[in-house]
C-alpha positions in Angstrom: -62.8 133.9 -88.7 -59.6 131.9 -88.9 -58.8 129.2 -86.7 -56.2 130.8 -84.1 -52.2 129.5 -85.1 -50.4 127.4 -82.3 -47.3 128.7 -81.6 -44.4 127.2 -83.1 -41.2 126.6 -80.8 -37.9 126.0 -81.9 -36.0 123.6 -80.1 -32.8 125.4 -78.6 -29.3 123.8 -77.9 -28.1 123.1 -74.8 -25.1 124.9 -73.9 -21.7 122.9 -74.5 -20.4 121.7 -70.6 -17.1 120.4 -70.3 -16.5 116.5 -70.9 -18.1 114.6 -67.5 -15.8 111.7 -67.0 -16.9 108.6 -65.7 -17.3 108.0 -61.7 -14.0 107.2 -60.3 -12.3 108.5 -63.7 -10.4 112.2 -64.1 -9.9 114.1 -67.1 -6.8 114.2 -68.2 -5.7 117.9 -68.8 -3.2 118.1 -71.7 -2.1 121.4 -70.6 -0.7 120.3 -67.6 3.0 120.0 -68.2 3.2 117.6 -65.5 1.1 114.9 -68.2 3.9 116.0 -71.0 6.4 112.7 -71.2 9.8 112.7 -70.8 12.7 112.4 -73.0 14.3 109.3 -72.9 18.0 109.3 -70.8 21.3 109.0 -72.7 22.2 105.4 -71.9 25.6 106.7 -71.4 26.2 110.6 -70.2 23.3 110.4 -67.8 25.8 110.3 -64.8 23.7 110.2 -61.9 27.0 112.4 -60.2 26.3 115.2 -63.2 25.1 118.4 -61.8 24.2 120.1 -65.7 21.0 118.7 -67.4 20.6 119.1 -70.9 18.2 117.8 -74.2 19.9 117.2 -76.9 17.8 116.0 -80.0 15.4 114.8 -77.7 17.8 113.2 -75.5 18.4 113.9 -71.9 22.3 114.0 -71.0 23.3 114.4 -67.0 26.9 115.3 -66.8 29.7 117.8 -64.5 29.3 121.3 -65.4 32.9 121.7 -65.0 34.4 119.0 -68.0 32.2 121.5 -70.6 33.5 124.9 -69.2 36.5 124.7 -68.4 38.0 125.2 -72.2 35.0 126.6 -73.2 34.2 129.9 -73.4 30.7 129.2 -75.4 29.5 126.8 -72.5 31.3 129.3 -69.6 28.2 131.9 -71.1 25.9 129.6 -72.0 25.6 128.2 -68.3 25.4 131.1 -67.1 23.1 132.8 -68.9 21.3 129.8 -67.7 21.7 130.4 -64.5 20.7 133.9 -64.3 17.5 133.4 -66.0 16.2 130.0 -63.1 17.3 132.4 -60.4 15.2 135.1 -61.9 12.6 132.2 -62.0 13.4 131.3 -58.4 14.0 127.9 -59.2 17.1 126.7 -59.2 17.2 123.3 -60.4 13.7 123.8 -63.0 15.1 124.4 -66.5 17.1 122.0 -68.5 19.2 123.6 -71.3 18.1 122.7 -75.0 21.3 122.9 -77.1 20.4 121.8 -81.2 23.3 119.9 -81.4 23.1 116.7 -83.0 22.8 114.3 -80.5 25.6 111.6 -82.0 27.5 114.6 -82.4 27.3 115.6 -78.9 27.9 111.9 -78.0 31.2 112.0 -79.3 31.9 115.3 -77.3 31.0 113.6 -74.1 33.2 110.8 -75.0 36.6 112.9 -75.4 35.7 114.8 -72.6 35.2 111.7 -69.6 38.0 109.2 -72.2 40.6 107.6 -70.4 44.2 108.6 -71.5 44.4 105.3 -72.9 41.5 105.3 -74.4 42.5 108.6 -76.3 45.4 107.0 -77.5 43.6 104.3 -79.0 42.2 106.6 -80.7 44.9 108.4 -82.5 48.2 106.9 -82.1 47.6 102.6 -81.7 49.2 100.9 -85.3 46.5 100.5 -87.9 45.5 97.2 -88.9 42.9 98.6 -91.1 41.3 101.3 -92.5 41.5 104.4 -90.1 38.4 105.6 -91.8 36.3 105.1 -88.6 39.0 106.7 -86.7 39.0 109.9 -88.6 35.9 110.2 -89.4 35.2 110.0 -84.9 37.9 112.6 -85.1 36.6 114.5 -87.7 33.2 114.6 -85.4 35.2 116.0 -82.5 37.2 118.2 -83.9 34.0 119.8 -85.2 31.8 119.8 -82.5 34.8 121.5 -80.6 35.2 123.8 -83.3 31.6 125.1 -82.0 32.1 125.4 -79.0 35.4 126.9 -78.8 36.8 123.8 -77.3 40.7 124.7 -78.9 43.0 122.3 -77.2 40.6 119.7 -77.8 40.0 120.3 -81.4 43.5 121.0 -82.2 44.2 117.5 -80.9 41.5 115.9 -83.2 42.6 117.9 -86.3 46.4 116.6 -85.5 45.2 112.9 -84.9 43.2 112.8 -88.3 46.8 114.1 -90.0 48.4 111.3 -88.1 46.3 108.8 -89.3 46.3 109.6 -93.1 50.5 110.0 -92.7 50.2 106.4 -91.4 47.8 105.1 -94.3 50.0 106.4 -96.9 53.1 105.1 -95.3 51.1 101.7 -95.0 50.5 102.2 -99.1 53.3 102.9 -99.7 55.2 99.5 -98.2 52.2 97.4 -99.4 54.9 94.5 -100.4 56.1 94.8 -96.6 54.3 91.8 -94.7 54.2 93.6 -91.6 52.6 96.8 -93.0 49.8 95.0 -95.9 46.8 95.7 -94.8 43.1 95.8 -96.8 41.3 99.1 -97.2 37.9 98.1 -97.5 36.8 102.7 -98.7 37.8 104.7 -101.7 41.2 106.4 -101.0 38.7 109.2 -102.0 37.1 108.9 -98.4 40.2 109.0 -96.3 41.4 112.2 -98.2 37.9 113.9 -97.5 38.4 113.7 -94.2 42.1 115.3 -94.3 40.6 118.1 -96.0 37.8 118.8 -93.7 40.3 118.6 -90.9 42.4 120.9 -93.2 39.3 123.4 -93.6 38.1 123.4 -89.8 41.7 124.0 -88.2 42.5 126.3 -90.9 46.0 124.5 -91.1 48.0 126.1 -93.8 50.8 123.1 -94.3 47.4 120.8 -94.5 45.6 122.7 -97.1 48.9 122.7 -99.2 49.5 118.9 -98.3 45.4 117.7 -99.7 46.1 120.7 -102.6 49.1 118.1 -103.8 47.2 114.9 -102.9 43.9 116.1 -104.6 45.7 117.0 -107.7 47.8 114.0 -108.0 44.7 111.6 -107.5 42.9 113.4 -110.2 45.9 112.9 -112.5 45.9 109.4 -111.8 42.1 109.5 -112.1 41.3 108.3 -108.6 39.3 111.1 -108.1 37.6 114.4 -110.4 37.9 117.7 -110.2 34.6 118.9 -109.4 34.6 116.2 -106.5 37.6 118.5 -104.8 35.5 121.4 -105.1 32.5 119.8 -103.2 34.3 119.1 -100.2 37.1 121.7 -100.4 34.3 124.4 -98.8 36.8 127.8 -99.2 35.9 131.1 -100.0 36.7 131.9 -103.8 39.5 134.2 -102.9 41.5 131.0 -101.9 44.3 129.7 -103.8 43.0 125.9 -103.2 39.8 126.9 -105.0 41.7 129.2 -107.8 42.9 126.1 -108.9 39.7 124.9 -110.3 38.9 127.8 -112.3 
């Protein structure tokens, strides 16, 4: 007769219990959006007076509803398609708007729009007494970021001020021997002209487009510039005459 077999038990694992924390400690629960941190404030266009809060690349910008809508129709619906949906919420002051801006780009929006008069004409119309490539390529920002939003009498001012500024640099090059008007460009001609064009191709300025077609092909004659760097920044459909050039 065999000997009778003990029983063999298994052990068995305990069930998994949430994470005890220490006495006087909590658990932190990531889910609570409350724990989630904030976005940093624009050090400039968080006006503590602003009544429309909005992230841009991370960035929290305060400012008036009012300097954003009133010339544009893409911020009029925009706003207010944001303000139907925290009513529907029934809370009023919960949401801030995400744009997907670039947030220098929307920097320089906010400037134009709270700029003093005089800082505006520093802008575009004070005498050079260097390159204007900083100036146009700020107004080359604008005029594109106001492009987007529909922004027309701001844009149109930008595009005009970038023409301005490139008249005035060729003048300036023009009268090099002229003490009052010698000046250092420390950028390529190359880099002033792109940003006539882009002004050209974004206000869809017919006179401009003909005015960088005859600057683009004398600087390739002269060899300050080649013809397949005209048709990088010359973006046009291949129906356009600038383009039909380059065939």
């Amino acid at each position: 007769m065999s000997a009778p077999t003990t029983p063999q038990h298994t052990a068995t694992q305990a069930p998994e219990t949430p994470a005890q924390a220490a006495p006087g400690f909590a658990v932190p629960n990531v889910n609570d959006p409350s724990k989630k941190p904030t976005p940093p404030r624009d050090w400039v266009y968080f006006r503590e007076t602003g009544d429309c809060l909005l992230c841009v690349g991370g960035v929290l910008f305060k400012v008036h509803r009012y300097l954003l809508t009133k010339e544009s129709p893409v911020f009029q619906k925009k706003l207010a398609a944001a303000d139907g949906a925290k009513a529907a919420k029934g809370q009023p002051n919960a949401d801030t708007i995400i744009l997907d801006d670039d947030v220098d780009l929307f920097r320089d929006l906010c400037w134009v729009l709270y700029a003093s008069l005089d800082e505006l004409w520093q802008l575009t119309s004070a005498p050079i007494s260097g390159s204007p490539l900083s100036r146009m390529k700020k107004l080359l920002r604008i005029a594109e970021i106001s492009h987007k939003y529909e922004i027309t009498g701001t844009r149109t001012w930008a595009v005009h001020g970038v023409a301005d500024l490139y008249e005035k640099y060729e003048q300036a090059e023009m009268k090099k021997p002229d003490a009052d008007l010698s000046f250092i460009f420390a950028e390529p001609t190359t880099d002033l002209l792109k940003c006539f064009t882009i002004a050209a191709e974004i206000s869809q300025r017919k006179d401009m487009f003909e005015r960088a077609k005859q600057i683009w092909l004398s600087d390739i004659e002269k060899g300050r510039a080649i013809a397949h760097e005209a048709l990088a920044m010359v973006q046009l459909p291949p129906s356009h005459p600038f383009r039909a050039l380059w065939r």
